[in-house]
BAMARKOL-424702 format. One record per atom (N, C-alpha, C, O): x, y, z. Coordinates in steps of 0.001 Angstrom, whole numbers, padded with zeros to 6 digits, always signed. Layout:
<recs>
XYZ/...
</recs>
This chain:
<recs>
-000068+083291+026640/+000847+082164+026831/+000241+081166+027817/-000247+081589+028865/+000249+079599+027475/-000076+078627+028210/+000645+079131+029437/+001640+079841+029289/+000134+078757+030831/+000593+078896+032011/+000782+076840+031995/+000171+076016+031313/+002061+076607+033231/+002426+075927+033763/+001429+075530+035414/+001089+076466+036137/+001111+074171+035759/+001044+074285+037133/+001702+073054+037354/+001813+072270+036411/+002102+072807+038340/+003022+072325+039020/+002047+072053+040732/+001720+072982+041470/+001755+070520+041013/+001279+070727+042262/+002496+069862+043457/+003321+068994+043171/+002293+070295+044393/+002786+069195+046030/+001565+068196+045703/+000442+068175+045199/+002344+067542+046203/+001149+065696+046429/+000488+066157+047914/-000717+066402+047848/+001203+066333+049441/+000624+066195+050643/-000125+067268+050897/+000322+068413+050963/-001092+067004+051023/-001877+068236+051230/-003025+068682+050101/-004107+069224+050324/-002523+068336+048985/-003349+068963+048010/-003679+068098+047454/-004867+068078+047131/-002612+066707+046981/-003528+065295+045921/-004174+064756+047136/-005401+064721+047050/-003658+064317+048274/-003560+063159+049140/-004169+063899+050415/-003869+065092+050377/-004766+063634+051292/-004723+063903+052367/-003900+063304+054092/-004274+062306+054709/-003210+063876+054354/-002033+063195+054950/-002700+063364+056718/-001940+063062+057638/-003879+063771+056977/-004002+063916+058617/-004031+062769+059073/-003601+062739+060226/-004407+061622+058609/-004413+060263+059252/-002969+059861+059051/-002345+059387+060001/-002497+059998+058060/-000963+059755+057792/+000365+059711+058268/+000888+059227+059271/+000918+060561+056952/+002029+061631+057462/+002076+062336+058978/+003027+062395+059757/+001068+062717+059083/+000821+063776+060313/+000728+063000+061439/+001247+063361+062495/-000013+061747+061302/+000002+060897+062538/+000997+059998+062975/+001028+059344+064018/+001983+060059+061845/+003210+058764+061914/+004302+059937+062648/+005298+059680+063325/+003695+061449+062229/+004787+062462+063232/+004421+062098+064655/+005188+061513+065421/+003273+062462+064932/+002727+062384+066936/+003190+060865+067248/+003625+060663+068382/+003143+059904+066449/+003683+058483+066997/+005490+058651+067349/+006272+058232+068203/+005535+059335+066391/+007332+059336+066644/+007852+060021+067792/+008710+059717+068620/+006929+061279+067592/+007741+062341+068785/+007116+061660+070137/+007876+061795+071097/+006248+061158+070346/+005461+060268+071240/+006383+059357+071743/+006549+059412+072962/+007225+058278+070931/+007856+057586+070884/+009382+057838+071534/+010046+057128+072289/+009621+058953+071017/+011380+059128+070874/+010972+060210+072231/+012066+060579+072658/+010158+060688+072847/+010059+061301+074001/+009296+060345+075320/+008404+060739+076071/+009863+059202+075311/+009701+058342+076130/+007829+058498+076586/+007627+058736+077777/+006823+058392+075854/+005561+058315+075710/+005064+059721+076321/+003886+060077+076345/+006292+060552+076872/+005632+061696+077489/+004948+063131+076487/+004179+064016+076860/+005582+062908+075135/+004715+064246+074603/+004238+063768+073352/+004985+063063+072674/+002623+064171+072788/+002216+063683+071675/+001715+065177+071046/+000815+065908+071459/+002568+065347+069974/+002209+067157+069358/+000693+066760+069145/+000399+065568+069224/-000261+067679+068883/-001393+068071+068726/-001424+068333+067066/-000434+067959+066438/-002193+068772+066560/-003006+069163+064980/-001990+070672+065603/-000788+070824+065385/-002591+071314+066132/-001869+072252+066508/-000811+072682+066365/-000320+073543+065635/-000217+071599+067616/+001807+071529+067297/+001973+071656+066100/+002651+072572+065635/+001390+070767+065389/+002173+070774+064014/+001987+071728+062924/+002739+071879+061962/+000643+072507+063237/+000295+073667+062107/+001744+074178+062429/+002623+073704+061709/+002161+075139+063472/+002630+075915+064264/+004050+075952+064117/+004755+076949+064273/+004555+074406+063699/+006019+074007+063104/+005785+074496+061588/+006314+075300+060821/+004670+073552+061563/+005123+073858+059532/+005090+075625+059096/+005703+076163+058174/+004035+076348+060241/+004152+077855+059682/+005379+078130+059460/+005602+078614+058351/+006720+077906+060513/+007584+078433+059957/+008092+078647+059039/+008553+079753+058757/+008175+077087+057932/+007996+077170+056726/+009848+076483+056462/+010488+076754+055447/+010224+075885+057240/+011486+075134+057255/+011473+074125+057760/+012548+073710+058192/+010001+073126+057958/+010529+071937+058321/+009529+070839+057457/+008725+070103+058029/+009749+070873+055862/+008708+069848+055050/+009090+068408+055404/+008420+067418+055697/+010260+068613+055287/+010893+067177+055743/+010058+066472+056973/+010520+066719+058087/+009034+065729+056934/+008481+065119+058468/+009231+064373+059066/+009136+064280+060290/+010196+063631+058333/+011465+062895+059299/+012131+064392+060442/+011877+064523+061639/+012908+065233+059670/+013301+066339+060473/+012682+067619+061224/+013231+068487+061903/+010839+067349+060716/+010003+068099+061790/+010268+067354+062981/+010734+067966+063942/+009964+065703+063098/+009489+064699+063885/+011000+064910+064770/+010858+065362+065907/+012022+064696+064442/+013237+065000+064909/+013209+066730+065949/+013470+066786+067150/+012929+067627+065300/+013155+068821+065681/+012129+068956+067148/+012490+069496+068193/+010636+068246+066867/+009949+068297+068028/+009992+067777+069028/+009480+068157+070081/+010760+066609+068783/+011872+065936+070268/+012850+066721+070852/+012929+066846+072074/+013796+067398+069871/+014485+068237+070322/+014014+069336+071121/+014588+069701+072147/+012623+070041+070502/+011971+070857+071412/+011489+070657+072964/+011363+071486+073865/+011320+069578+072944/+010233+068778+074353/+011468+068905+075580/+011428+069585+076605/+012742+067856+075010/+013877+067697+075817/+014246+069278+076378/+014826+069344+077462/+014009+070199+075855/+014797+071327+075295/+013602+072070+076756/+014185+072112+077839/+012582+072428+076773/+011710+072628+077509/+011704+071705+078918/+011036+071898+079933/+012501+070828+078683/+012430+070158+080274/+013986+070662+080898/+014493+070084+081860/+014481+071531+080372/+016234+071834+080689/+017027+071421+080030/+018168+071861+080179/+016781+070459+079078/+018090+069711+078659/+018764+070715+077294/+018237+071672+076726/+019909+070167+077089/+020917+071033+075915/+020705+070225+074945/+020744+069028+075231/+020453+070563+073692/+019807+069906+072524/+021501+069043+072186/+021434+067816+072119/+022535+069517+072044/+023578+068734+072047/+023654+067678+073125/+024173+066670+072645/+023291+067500+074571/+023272+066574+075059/+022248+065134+074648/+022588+063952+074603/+021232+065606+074447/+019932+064883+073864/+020459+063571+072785/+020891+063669+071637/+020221+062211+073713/+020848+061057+072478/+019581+060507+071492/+018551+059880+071739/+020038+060930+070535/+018528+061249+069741/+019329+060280+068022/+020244+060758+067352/+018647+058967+067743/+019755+058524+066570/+018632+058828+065741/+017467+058492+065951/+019220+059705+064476/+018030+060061+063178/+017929+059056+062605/+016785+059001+062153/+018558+058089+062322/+018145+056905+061019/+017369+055782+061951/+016710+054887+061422/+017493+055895+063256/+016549+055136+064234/+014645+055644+064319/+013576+055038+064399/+015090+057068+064245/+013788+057791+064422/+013381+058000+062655/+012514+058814+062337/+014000+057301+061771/+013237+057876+060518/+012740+055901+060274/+011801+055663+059514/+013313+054966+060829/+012725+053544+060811/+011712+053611+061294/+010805+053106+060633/+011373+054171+062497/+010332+053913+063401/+009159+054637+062547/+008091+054082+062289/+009549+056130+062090/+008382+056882+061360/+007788+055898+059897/+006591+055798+059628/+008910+055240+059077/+008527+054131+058321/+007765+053318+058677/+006873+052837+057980/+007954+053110+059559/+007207+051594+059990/+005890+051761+060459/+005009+050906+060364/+005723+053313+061168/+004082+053517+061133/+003448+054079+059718/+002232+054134+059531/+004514+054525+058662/+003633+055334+057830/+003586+054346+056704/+002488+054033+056243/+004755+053801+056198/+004858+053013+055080/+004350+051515+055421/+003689+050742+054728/+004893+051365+056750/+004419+049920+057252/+005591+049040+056890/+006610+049466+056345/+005329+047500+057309/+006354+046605+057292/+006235+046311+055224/+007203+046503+054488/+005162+045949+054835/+005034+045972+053534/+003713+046584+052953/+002748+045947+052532/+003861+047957+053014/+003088+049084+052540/+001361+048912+053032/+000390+049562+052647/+001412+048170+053680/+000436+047992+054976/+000363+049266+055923/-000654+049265+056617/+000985+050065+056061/+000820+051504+057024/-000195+052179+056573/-000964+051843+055673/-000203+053400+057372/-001027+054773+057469/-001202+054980+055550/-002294+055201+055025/-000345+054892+055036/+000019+055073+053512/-001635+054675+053136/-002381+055562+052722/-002112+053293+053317/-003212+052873+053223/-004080+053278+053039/-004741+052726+052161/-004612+054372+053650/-005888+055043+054362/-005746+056340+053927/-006616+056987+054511/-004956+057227+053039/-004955+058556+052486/-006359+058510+051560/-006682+057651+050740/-007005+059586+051920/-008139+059770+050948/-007830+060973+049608/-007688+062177+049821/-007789+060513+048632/-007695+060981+047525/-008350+062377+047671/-009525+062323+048036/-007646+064100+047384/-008478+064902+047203/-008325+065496+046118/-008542+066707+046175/-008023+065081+045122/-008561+065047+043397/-008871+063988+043153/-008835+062956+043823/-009330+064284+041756/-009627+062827+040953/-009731+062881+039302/-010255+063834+038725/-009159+061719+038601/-008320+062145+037347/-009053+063102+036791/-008519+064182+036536/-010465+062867+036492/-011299+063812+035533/-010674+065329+035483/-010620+065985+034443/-010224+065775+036723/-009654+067178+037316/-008398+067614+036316/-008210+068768+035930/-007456+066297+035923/-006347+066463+035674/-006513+066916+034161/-005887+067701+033449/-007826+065939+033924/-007958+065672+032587/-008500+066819+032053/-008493+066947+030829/-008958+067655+032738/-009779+069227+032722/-008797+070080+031988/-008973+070825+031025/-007467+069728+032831/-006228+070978+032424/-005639+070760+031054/-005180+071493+030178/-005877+069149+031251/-005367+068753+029735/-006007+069023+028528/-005606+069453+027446/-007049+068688+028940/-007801+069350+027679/-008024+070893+027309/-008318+071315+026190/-007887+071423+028117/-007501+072799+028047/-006108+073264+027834/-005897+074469+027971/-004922+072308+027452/-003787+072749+027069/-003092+073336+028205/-002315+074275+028032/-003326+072829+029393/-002385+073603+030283/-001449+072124+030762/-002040+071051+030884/-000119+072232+030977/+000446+071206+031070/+000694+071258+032579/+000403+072283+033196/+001248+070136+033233/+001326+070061+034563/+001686+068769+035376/+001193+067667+035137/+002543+069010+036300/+003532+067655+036982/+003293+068059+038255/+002576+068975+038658/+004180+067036+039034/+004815+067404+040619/+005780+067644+040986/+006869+067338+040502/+005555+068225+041891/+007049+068463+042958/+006485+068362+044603/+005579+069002+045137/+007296+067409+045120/+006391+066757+046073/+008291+066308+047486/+009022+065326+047354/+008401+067083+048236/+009239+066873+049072/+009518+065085+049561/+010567+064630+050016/+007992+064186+049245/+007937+063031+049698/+008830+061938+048823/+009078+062126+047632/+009289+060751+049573/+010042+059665+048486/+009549+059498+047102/+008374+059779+046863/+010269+059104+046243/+009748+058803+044866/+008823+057720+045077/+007795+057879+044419/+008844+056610+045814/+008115+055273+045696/+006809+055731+046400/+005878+055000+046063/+006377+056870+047416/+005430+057077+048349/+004623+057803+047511/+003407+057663+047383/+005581+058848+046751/+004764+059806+045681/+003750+059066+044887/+002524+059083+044778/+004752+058405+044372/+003956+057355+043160/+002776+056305+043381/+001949+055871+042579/+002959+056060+044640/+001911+055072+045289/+000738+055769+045040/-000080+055158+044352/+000320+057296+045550/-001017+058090+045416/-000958+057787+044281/-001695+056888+043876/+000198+058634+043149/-000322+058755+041502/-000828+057923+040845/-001611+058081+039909/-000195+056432+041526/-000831+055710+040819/-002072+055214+040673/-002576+054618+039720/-002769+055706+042335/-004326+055826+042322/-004614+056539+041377/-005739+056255+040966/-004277+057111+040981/-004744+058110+039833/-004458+057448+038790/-004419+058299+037901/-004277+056645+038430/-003955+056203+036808/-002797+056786+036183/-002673+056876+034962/-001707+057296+037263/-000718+057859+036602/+000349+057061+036245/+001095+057114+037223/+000854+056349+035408/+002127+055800+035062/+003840+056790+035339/+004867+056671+036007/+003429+057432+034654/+004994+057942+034607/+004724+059749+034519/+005084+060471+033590/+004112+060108+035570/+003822+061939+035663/+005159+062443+035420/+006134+061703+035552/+005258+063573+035098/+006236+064400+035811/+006336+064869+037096/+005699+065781+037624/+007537+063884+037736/+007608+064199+038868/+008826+064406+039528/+009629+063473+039544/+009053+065273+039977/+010380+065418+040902/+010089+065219+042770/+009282+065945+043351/+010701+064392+043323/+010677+063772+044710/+011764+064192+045470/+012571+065036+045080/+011809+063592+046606/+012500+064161+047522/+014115+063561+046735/+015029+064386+046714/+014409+062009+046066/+015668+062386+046156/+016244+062675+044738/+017246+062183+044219/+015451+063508+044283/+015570+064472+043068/+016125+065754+043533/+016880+066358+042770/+015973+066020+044163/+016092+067742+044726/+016405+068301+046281/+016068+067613+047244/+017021+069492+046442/+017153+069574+047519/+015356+069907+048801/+014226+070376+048663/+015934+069478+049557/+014036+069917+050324/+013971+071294+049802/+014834+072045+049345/+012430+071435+050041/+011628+073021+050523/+012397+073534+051617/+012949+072909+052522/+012348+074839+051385/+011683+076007+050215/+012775+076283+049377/+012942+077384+048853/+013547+075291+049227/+014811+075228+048059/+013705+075252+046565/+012754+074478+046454/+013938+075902+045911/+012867+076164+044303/+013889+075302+043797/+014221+075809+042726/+014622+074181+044010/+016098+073793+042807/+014558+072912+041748/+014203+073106+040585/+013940+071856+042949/+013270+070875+042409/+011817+071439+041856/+010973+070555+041708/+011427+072718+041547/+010620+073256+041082/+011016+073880+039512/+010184+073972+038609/+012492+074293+039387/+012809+074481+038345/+013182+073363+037619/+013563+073469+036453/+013098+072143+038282/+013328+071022+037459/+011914+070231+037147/+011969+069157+036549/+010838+070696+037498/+009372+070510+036774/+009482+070905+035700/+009331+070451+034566/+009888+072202+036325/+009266+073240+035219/+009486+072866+033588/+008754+072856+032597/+011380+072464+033956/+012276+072395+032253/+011254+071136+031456/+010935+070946+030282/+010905+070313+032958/+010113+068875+032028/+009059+068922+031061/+008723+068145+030168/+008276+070894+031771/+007048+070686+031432/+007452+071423+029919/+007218+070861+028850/+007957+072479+030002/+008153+073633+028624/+008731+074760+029496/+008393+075216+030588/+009956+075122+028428/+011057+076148+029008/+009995+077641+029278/+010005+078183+030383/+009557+077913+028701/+008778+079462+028907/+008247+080021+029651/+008594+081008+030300/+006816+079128+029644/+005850+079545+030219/+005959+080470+031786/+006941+080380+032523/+004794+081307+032074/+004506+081302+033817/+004525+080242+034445/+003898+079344+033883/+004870+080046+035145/+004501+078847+036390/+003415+078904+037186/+003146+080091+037370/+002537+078074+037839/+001977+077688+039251/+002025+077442+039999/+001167+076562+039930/+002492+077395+041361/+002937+075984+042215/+001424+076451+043265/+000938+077523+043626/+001050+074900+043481/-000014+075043+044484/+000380+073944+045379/+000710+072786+045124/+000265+074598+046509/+000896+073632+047781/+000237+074087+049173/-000096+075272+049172/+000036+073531+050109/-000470+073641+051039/+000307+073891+052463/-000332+073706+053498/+001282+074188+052510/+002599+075105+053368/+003000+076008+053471/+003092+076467+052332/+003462+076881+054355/+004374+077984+054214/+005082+077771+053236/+004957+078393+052181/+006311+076452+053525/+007258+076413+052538/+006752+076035+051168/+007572+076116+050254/+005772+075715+050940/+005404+075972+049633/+005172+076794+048905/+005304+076647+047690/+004786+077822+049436/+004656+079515+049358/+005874+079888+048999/+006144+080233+047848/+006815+079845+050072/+008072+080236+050388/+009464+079766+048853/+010461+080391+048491/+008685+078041+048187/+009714+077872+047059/+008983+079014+046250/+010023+079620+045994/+008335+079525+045850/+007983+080645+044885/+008198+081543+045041/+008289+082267+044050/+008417+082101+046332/+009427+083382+046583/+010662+083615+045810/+011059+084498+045050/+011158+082428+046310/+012851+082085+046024/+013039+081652+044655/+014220+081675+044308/+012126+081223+043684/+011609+081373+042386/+011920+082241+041714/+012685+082274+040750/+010930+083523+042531/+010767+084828+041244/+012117+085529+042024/+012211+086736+041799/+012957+085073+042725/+014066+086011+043516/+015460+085452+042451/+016390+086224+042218/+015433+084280+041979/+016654+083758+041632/+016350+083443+039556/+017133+083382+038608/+014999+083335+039664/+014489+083069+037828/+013514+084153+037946/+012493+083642+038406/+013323+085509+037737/+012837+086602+037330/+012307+086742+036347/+011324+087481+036306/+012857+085954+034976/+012304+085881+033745/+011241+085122+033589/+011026+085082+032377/+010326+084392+034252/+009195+083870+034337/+008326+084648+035134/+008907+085555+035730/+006936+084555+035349/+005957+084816+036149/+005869+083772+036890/+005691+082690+036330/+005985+083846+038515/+005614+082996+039495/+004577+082873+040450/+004671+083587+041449/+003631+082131+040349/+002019+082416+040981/+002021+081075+042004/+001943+079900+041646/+002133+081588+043380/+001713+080404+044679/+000780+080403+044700/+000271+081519+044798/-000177+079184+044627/-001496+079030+044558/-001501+078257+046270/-000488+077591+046483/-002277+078295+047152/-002724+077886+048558/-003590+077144+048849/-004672+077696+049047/-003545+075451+049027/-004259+074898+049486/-004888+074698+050843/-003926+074326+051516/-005954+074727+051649/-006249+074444+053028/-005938+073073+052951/-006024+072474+051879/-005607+072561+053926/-005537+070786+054281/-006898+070976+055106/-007341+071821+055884/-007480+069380+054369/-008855+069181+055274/-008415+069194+057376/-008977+068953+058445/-007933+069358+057185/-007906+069127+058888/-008020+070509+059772/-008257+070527+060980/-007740+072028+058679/-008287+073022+058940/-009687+073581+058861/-010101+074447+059632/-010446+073000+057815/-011482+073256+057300/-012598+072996+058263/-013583+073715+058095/-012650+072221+059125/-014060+072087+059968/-014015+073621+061026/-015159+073905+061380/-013303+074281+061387/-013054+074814+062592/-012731+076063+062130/-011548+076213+061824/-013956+077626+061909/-013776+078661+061251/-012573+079150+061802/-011690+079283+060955/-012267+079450+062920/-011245+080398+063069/-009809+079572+062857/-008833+080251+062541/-009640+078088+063025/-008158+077772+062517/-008697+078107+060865/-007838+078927+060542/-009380+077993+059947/-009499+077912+058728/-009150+079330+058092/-008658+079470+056972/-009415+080167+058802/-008916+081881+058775/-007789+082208+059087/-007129+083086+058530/-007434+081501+060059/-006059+081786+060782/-005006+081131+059687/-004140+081866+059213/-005073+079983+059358/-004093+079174+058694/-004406+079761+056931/-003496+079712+056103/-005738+080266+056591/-005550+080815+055248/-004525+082257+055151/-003614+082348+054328/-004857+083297+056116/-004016+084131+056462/-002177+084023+056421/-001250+084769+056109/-002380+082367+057033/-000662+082628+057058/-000179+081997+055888/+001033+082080+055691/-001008+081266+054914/-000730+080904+053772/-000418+082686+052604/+000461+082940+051781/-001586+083506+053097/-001332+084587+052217/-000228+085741+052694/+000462+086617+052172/-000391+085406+053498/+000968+086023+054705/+002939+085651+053723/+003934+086369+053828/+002831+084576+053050/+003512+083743+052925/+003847+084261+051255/+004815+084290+050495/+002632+084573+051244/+002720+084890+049227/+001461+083973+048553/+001310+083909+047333/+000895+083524+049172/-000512+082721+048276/-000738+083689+047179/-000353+084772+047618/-000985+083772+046489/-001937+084798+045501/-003602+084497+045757/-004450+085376+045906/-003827+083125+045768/-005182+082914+046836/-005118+081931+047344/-004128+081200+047381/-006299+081719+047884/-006109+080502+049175/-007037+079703+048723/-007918+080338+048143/-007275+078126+048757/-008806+077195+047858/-008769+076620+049084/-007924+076769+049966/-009944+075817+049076/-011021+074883+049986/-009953+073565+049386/-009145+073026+050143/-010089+073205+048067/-009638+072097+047610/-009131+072431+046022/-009752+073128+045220/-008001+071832+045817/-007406+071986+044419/-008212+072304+043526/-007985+073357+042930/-009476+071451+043127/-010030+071266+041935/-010753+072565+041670/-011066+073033+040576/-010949+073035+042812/-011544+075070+042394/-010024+075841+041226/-009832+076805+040484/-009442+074876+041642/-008336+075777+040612/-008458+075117+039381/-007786+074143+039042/-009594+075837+038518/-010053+075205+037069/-009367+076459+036227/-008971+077534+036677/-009350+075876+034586/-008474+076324+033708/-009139+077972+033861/-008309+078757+034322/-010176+078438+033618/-010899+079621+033855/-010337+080532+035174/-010459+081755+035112/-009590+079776+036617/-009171+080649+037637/-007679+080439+037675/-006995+080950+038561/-007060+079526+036511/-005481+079637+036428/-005483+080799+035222/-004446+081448+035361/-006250+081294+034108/-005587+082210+033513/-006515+083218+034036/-006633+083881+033005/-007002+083607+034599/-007213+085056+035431/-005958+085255+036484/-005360+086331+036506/-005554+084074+037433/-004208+084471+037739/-003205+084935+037234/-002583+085803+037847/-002760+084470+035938/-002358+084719+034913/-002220+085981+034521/-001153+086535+034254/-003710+086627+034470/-003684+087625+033640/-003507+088807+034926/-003508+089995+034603/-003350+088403+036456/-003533+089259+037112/-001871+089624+037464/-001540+090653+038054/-001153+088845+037107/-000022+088906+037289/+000841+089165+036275/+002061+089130+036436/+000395+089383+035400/+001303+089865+033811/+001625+091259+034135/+002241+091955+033327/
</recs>
């Protein structure tokens, strides 16, 4: 049986360390009166948990942490979310798509896509990010109209709602894939094979380039990807060719 894959955009199409990741340290930077700027670090260390994809409500939660560490009661803390999700806009998206958005370096490229296709394996997104932000990468890609489900398609990660709504787009049957570069990406495929049993569910594990220079975070952070449920862990998406999606396949039947 054709297998399904299903990828996340951050992390695995796009590379978000100049980005996403940096429009977080500007915010919490920001909304903590210039006194705390999370690290590469900080933020592995949040996302391990694997409950905060949302970067508006990481960026939120790590203010709450800072205040929280200086004495204060997270209920006292005057903290306005639709203030702190403008400000994260305005460094990531920009005033007119002039932001960080800009500067993502592509880590596929169509030929890759076109690999699966021609090999009959079908395949969309599911991507926690806005529909208009999603689409901005895809459309580097020459994508018109993917299958895609976005953030206000579905409930966030590690909710599987917006993974089973790939799936119906792609073909009712098949195994699935999901390859994502998070705990909680791991974590929607848990909650997958826990609630839809009648499919085969395979988490595939991306590294984000921002682990990869530095052996022991690159060990450490593949670990907690398999820790998580990876079935394996890649350098970069495109190792996941039609030849290492049906050996997954076949390892999991």
């Amino acid at each position: 049986m054709t297998p399904i894959v299903v990828f996340d955009i951050d992390g695995v199409v796009r590379d978000v360390g100049g980005s996403y990741r940096r429009a977080i340290a500007d915010t919490v930077e920001h909304f903590t009166n210039n006194a705390y700027r999370p690290t590469v670090e900080d933020l592995d260390r949040l996302k391990s948990e694997g409950i905060w994809n949302n970067d508006w409500e990481a960026s939120q939660e790590l203010v709450y942490r800072y205040f929280e560490a200086q004495g204060q009661q997270r209920t006292h803390i005057s903290l306005n979310y639709d203030a702190l999700v403008d400000f994260f806009q305005s460094r990531y998206r920009g005033a007119n798509w002039d932001g960080y958005i800009c500067s993502e370096p592509l880590l596929l490229q169509p030929s890759y896509l076109e690999q699966l296709t021609n090999a009959g394996i079908p395949w969309g997104f599911f991507s926690g990010a806005p529909r208009d932000e999603a689409m901005y990468v895809l459309s580097r890609l020459g994508l018109n109209s993917p299958v895609l489900v976005a953030m206000e398609d579905a409930p966030g990660k590690p909710d599987p709602t917006g993974l089973f709504a790939t799936v119906r787009q792609l073909e009712a049957e098949s195994s699935a894939i999901y390859v994502g570069d998070t705990v909680a990406d791991m974590y929607v495929v848990e909650k997958a094979r826990n609630l839809q049993n009648n499919r085969t569910w395979i988490a595939v594990g991306i590294l984000p380039p921002h682990v990869l220079e530095i052996p022991l975070r690159r060990d450490a952070y593949t670990a907690t990807l398999q820790k998580a449920g990876a079935a394996i862990v890649l350098d970069n998406v495109q190792e996941l060719t039609p030849a290492r999606i049906y050996g997954l396949l076949n390892l999991n039947l």
